[in-house]
C-alpha positions as CSV (number, residue, x, y, z in Angstrom):
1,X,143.5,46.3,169.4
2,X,140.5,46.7,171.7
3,X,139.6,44.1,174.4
4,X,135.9,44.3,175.9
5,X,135.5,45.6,179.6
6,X,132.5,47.3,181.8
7,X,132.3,51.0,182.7
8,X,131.0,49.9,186.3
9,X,131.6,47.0,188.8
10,X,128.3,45.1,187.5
11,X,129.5,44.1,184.5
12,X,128.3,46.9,182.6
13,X,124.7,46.6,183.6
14,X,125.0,50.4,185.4
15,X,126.7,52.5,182.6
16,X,127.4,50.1,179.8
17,X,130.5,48.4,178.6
18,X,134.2,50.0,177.7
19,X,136.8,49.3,175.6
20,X,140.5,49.2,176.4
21,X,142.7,50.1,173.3
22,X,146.6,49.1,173.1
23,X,148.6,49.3,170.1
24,X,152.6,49.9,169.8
25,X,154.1,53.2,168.4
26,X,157.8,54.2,167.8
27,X,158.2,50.6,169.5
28,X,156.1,52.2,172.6
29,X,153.2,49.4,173.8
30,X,150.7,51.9,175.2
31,X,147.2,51.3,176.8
32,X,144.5,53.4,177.3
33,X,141.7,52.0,179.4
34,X,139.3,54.4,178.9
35,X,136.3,54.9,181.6
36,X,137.0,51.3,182.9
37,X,135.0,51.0,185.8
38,X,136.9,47.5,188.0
39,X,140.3,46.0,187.9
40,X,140.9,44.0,185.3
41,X,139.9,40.1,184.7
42,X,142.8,37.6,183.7
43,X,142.2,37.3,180.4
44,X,141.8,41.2,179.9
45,X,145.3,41.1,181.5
46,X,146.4,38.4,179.1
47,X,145.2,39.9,176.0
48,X,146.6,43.4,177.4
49,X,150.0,42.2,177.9
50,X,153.2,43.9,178.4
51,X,152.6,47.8,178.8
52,X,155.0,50.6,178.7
53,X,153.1,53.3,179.0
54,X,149.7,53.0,180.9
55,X,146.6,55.9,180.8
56,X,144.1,54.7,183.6
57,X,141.5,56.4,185.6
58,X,141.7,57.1,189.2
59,X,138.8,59.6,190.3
60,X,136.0,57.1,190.6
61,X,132.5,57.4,191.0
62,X,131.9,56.3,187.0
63,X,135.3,54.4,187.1
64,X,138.1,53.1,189.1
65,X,139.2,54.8,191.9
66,X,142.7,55.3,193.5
67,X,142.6,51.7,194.9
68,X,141.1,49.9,191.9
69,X,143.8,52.0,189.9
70,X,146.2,50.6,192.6
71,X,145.6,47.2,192.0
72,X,145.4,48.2,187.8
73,X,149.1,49.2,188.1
74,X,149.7,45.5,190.4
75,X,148.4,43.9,187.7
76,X,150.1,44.8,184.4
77,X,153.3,46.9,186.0
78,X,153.3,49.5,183.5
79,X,157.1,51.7,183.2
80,X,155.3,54.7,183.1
81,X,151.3,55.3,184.1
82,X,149.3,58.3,183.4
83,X,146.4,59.3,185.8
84,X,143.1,60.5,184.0
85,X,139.4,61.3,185.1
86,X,139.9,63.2,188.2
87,X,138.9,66.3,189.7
88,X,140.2,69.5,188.7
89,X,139.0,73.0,189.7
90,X,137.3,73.4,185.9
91,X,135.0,70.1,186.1
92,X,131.6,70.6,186.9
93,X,131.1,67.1,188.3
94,X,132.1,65.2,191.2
95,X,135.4,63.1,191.4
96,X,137.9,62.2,193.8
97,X,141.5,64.5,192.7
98,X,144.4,62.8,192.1
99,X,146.4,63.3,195.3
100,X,145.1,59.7,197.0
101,X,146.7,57.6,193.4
102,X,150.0,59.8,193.6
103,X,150.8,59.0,197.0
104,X,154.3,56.8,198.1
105,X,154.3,56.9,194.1
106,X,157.4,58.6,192.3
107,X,156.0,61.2,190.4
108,X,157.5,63.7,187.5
109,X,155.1,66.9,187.4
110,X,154.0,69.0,186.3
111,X,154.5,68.0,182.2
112,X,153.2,69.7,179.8
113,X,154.6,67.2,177.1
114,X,155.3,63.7,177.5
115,X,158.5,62.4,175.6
116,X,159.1,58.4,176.4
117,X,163.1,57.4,175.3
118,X,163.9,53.6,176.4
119,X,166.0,54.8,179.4
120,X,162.5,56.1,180.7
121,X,160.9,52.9,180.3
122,X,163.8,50.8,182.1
123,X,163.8,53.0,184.9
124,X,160.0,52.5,185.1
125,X,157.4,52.1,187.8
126,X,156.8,56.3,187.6
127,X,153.8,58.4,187.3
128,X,153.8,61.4,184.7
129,X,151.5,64.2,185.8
130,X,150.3,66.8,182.8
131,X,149.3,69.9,183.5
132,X,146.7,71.2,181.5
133,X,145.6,74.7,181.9
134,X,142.5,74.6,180.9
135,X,140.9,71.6,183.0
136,X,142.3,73.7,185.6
137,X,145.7,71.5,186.2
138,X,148.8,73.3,186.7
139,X,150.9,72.2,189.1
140,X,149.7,68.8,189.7
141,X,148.3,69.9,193.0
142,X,145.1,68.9,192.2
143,X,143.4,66.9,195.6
């Protein structure tokens, strides 16, 4: 399913609109929200509805930051979030790393495969950090 949103605070008028996809796998209700660029509305949140496994921006500049991704993860209470769009020592443009999103946050790193069983979801409310080498993420030391 794909529910309309905006790539920037003014309602897309900046950098255009966005789409956040959800769908189920393997019983799994994942969302991606792609470059969303402000927390969500309440009926994005309604039509987004429960969500197990969450993928969600959090270097700003052309979407979210840290504390629109903060008040992201308020808003639908994912069991497991994924940070995306940040800085990494291979991107050639500006972001803010993922160190300010991570903080007081549990967080299992680095990952270089994510594998959700139910007993992950139910203990919930952590952050999974992937490494991948060739963005230049590692060790999930990325500021």
């Amino acid at each position: 399913m794909g529910i309309k949103s905006s790539h920037d605070d003014a309602g897309g008028r900046e950098r255009g609109q966005n789409t956040i996809f959800c769908f189920t796998m393997d019983a799994i209700r994942i969302c991606h929200l792609g470059d969303i660029g402000e927390p969500l509305r309440p009926f994005q949140v309604d039509a987004v509805g429960p969500v197990d496994l969450l993928f969600l921006p959090v270097g700003g500049k052309y979407t979210i930051d840290a504390a629109g991704a903060d008040e992201v993860m308020r808003q639908l209470r994912p069991a497991v979030a994924v940070p995306m769009h940040y800085r990494t020592t291979n991107l050639g443009f500006e972001l803010d790393g993922v160190g300010e999103f991570l903080r007081g946050r549990t967080v299992r790193r680095p990952l270089t495969s994510l594998q959700l069983g139910r007993e992950d979801l139910q203990s919930g409310g952590w952050v999974a950090l992937l490494s991948c080498p060739a963005a230049g993420v590692v060790d999930g030391s990325i500021d």
